[in-house]
N, C-alpha and C positions, 0 to 999 in steps of 0.2 A: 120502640116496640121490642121485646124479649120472644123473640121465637122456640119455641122448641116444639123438639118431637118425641111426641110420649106415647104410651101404653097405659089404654082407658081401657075401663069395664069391657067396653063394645068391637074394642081393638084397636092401630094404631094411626097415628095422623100427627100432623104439623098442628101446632097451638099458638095462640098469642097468649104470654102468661100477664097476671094485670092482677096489682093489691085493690082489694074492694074496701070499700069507707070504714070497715073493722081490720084493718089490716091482712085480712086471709087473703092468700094469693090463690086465684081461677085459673082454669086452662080452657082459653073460647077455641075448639076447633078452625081449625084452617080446611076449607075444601080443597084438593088436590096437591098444591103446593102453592111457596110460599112466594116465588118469585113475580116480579111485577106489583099490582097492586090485589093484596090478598083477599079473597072471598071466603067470607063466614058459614057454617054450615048453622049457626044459631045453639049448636050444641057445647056445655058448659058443665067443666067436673070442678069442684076443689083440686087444687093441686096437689093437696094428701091424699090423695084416693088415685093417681095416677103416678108413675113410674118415667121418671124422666130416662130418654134414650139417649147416643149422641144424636144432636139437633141435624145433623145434615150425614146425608153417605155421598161422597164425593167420586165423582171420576177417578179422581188422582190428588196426589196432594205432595204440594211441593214444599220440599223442606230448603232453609237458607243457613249454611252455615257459618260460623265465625262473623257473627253479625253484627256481635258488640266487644270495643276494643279489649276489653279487661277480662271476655270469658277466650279470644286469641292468644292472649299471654298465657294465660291459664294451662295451657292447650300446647304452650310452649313454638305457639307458630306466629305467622305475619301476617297481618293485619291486611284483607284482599284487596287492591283497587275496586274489584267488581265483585258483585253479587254472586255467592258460591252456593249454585245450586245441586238437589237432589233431590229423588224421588223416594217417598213410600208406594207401598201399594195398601188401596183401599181396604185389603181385609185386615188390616190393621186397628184400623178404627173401634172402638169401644166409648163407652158413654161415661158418664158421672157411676160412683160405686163399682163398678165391673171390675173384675179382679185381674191386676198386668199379670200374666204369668212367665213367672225366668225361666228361660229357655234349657233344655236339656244339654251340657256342653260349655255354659257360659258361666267364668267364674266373678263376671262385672257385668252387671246392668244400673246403666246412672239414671237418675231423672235429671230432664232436662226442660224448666217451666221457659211455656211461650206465648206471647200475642198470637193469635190465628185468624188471619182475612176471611172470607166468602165470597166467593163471587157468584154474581145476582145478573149477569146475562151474558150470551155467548159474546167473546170479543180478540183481538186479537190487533198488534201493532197501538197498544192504546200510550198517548202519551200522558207522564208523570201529572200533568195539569187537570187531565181527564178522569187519572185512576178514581175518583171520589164516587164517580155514575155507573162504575162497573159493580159494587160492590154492593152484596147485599148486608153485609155488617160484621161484624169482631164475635171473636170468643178464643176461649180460651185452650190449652195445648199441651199435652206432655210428649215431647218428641225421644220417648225413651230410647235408650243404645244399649248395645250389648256393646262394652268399650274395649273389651279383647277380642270380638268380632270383627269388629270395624278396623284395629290395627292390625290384625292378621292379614285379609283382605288386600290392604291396601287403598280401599273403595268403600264406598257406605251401606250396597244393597242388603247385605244380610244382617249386619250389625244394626240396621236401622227399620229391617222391614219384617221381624216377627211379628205372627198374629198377636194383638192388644198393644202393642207397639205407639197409637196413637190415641190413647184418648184426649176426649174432645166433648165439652159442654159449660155449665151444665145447659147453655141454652145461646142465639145467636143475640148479642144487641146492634139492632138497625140503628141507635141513635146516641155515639158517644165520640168522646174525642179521646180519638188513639194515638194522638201526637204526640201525649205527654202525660201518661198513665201511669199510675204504681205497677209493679208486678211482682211477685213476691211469691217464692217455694215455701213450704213448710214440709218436715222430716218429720212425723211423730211429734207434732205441735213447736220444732224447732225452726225456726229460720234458719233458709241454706242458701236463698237468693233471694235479692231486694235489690231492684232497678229502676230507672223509669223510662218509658219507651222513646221517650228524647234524646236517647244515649245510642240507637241504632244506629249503627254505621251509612246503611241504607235503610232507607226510612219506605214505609207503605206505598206510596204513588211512586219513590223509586224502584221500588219490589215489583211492583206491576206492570209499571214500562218494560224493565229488564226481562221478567218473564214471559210475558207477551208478546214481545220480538221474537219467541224462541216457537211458542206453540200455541195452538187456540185453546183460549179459558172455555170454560163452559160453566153454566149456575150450578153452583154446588161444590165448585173445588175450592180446595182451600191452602191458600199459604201460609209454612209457619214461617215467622218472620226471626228468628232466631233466639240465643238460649244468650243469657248473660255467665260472670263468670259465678261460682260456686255449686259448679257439676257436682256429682259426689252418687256412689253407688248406694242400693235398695238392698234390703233385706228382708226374706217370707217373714211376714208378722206387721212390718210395717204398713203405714198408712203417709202416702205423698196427696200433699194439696198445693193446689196451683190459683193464686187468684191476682185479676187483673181487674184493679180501679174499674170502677164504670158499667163491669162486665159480670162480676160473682166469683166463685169458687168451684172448682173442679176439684174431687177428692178421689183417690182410687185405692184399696188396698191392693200389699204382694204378695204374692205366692206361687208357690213352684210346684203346684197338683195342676 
């Protein structure tokens, strides 16, 4: 199932999106939320007629660095034993089309395409065997940086947590296999990263264990699970797309108004 949360004629809500026997893709309303097993309100837009949002607004949302060996070297650093975590903060978060904007001050802002988890109910101490039951499904992630931020700092909070900082969509899928996925940037219709998520250092259910020893998940946060190598900074004008096998395409233009 492809979750998302859109802006309908009536207002807004959780959707299941679904191709109908002519190809058009619907958006059936979700009653309240999505987690568990989801209830229908019976109400039904074309998906052209509605305004896809990012599909979830998260608690928190945990970002994983130096995930994959070849974006480490890139990076000019070592390759972690364990899982190098960091926080955004929620206001971050923007949807498909929503404009990143460069921050006042910053003369590098990279994109950085990424797998991103959901989780699908409160948990905590869960082991790697388990992760599969926590989660409510995959989408997809731009963990953009402001990368002279970040190395001034010393630390990731500001470099990684301006507002638009996170988009995320364009919708959640409950049913794919994220083990071993395409992922792939594009730059103004260039290729700037092509992966596949078999290459994580730590992998999803080891992402979940690690994080979950540390703090209680709750439905709706989300892990990015990290950036391969072929960072590379954004310029006002352009357009960055993010798409993961299985999952769709995230596009976002940039700008600095």
């Amino acid at each position: 199932m492809r979750i998302a949360r859109i802006a309908h004629p009536e207002g807004v809500a959780f959707a299941a999106v679904e191709a109908g026997p002519d190809g058009a893709e619907t958006a059936t309303e979700i009653a309240e939320h999505p987690f568990g097993t989801p209830n229908f309100t019976g109400r039904t837009w074309p998906l052209a007629d509605t305004r896809l949002l990012a599909p979830i607004l998260p608690t928190k949302i945990i970002g994983i660095g130096r995930n994959y060996a070849d974006h480490a070297a890139e990076m000019g650093r070592e390759v972690p034993a364990d899982p190098v975590m960091f926080l955004k903060p929620n206001t971050a978060v923007v949807g498909p089309d929503v404009a990143i904007k460069l921050p006042t001050g910053s003369s590098r802002v990279d994109y950085e395409g990424e797998l991103a988890v959901v989780i699908g109910r409160p948990c905590k101490d869960v082991p790697a065997s388990q992760a599969a039951g926590v989660l409510l499904g995959a989408t997809v992630a731009n963990d953009v940086t402001a990368r002279d931020h970040q190395q001034a700092d010393g630390q990731w909070t500001r470099g990684k947590g301006h507002d638009t900082f996170c988009p995320l969509g364009p919708w959640v899928q409950t049913s794919v296999d994220i083990g071993d996925a395409g992922l792939r940037t594009e730059l103004d219709g260039k290729v700037v990263q092509d992966t596949r998520t078999s290459l994580l250092l730590h992998d999803v259910p080891a992402l979940v264990e690690w994080v979950s020893r540390v703090m209680t998940l709750l439905p709706g946060d989300v892990i990015l699970t990290g950036t391969p190598a072929g960072v590379g900074p954004m310029a006002e004008g352009q357009t960055v797309s993010v798409t993961v096998e299985g999952i769709g395409t995230l596009s976002n233009p940039v700008t600095s108004k």
